[in-house]
C-alpha positions as a printed Julia matrix, in Angstrom:
223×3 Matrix{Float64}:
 76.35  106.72    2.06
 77.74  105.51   -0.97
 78.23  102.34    0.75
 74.1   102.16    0.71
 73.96  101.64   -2.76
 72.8    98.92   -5.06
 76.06   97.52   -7.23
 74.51   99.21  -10.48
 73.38  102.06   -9.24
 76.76  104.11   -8.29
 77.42  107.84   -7.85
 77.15  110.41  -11.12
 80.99  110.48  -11.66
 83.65  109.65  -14.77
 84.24  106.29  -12.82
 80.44  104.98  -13.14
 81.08  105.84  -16.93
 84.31  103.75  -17.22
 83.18  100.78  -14.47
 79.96   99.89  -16.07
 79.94  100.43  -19.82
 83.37  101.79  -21.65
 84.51   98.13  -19.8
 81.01   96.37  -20.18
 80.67   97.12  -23.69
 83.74   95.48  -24.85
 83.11   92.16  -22.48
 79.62   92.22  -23.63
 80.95   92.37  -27.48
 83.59   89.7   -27.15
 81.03   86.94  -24.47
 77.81   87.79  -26.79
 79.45   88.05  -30.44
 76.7    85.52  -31.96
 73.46   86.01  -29.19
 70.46   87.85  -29.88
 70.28   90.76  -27.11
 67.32   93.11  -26.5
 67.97   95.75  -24.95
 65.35   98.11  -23.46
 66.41  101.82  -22.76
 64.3   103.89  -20.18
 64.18  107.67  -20.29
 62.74  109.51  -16.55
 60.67  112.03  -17.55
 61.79  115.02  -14.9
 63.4   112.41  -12.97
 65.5   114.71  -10.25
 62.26  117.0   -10.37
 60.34  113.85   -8.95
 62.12  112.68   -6.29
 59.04  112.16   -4.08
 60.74  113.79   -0.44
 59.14  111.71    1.8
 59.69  108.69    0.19
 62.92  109.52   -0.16
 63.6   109.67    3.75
 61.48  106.17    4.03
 64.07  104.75    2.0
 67.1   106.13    3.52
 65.8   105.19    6.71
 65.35  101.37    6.02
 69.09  101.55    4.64
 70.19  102.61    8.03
 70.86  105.68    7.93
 70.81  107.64   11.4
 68.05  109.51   12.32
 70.14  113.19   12.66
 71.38  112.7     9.22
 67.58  111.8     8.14
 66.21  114.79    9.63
 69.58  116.98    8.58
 68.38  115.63    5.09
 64.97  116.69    5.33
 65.7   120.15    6.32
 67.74  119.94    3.0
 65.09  119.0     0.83
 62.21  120.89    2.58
 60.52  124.26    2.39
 62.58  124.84   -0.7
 61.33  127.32   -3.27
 62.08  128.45   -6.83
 61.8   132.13   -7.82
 62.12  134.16  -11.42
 63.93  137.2   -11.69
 62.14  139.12  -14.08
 63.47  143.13  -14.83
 65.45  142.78  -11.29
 62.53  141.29   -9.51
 61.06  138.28   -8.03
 57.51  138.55   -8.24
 56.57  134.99   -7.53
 58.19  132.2    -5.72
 56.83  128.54   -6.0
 57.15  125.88   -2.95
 59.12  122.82   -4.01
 57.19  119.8    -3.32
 59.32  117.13   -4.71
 62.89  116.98   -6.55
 65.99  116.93   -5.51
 68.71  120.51   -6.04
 69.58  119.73   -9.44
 73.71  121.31  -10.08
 74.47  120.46   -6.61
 76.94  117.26   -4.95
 74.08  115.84   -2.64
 71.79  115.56   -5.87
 73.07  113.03   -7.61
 73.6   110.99   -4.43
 70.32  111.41   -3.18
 68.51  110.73   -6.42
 70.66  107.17   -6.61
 69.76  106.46   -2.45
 66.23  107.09   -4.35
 65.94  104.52   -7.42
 68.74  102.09   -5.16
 65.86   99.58   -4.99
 64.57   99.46   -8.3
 66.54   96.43   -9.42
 65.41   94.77   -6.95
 62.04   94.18   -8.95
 63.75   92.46  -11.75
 63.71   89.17  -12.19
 65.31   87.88  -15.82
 67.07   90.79  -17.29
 69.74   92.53  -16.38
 70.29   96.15  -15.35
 72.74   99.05  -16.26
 72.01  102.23  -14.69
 73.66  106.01  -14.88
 72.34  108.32  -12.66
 68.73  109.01  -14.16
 69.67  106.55  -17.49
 67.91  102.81  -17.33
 68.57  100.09  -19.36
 67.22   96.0   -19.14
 69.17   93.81  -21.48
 68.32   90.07  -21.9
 69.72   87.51  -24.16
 66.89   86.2   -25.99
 67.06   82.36  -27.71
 63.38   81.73  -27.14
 59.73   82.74  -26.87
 59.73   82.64  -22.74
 63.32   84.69  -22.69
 60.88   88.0   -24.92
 58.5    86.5   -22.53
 60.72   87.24  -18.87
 61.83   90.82  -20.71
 58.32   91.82  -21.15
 57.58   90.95  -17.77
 60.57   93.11  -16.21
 59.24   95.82  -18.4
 56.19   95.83  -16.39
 57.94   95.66  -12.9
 59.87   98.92  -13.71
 56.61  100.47  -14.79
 55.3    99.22  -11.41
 58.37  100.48   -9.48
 57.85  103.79  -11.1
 54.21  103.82  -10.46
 54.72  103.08   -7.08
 57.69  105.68   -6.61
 55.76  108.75   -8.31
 58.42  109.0   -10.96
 57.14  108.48  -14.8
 58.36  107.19  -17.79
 58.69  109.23  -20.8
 57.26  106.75  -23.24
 58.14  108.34  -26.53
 61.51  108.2   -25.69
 62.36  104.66  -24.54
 63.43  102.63  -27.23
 64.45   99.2   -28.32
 67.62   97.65  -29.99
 68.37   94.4   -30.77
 72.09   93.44  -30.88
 73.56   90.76  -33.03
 75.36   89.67  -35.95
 73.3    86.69  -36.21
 71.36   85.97  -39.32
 68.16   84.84  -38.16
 66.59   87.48  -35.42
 63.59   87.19  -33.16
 61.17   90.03  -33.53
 59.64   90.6   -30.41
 57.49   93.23  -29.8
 57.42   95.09  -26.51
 55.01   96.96  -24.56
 55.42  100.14  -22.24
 51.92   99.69  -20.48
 50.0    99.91  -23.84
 52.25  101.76  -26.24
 54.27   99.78  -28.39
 57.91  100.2   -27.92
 59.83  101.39  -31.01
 62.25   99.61  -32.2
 65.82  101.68  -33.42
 69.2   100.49  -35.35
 71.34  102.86  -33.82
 71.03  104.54  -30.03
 72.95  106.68  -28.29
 74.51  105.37  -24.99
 75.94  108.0   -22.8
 77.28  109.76  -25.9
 78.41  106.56  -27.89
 76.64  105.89  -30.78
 76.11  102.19  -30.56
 74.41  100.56  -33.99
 72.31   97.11  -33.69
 75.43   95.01  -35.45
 78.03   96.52  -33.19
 80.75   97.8   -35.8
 80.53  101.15  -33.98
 80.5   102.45  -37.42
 77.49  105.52  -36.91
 80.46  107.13  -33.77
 83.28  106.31  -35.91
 81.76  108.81  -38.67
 80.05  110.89  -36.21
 83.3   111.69  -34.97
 85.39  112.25  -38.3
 82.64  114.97  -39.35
């Protein structure tokens, strides 16, 4: 099934981590010394919780996927229910309408099949993604390039609007890298709440800073 899946959007494993940023960064460092970059970083709020089930199987189904292993997966994801043991007992269990078995292998697959299509809506900027981690980067040199990142912004709020998953606004997060003197101060929009701008993020454990001297990890790690 792996074979399903949008370049980007690969299976939660060390590889991803290696493939598509320890090697991106570096390129991205060396092509874009002197360019003004915004990048845009998305947080899911209870993304695996919000797997919508039924889309889920529309989508697999449109990739191709044989109708046993659709139904095989819907039996998975189905009828599920969570229960807390309380004293030695399980006084309540709760039906599982949406999410996918968080801890298990098919999880992370299945959560990928689900958000496969979502760059697919963008037009400009580009797109990194890590299992439930979303970033749009765009090289901005003009108005209309803040202009096409703005826009893309929107289509992933659409996607997620249409895909019953939501953003958790107070955690996505701006950051502009360059070592150029002049910058363009854009300011970006999740629906109406401005988008925060930060000097230093961290990206999959890397502590990246706006100028690129990796300077915040270096010290991070010598603590």
């Amino acid at each position: 099934m792996s074979t399903l899946l949008y370049p980007t959007s690969k299976p939660n494993n060390d590889s991803t981590l290696a493939d598509t940023h320890v090697i991106f960064l570096p390129n991205f460092t060396n092509k874009y010394f002197f360019l003004f970059t915004n990048f845009i970083y998305f947080e899911f709020r209870k993304a695996f919780d919000s797997v919508n089930h039924n889309l889920l199987l529309k989508k697999m189904s449109s990739y191709g996927v044989c109708p046993s292993l659709v139904s095989w997966r819907a039996s998975y994801l189905f009828q599920r229910s969570n229960a807390v043991k309380i004293c030695g007992y399980f006084p309540h269990s709760y039906a599982m309408p949406s999410g996918v078995p968080q801890g298990s292998t098919l999880g992370p697959l299945l959560f990928n099949v689900f958000v496969n299509d979502l760059p697919l809506c963008i037009k400009s900027s580009h797109v990194l993604q890590y299992a439930d981690d979303l970033k749009l980067f765009h090289n901005i040199s003009c108005v209309l390039d803040g202009h096409d990142l703005q826009s893309d912004i929107d289509s992933v709020v659409k996607w997620c609007s249409d895909n019953c998953l939501n953003l958790n606004t107070s955690k996505t997060v701006l950051i502009s890298f360059t070592r150029r003197v002049i910058k363009f101060n854009f300011e970006y929009k999740l629906n109406t709440t401005c988008i925060p701008r930060n000097d230093v993020v961290r990206d999959l454990g890397v502590l990246l800073d706006s100028s690129l001297t990796f300077a915040h990890h270096v010290d991070y790690l010598t603590l």
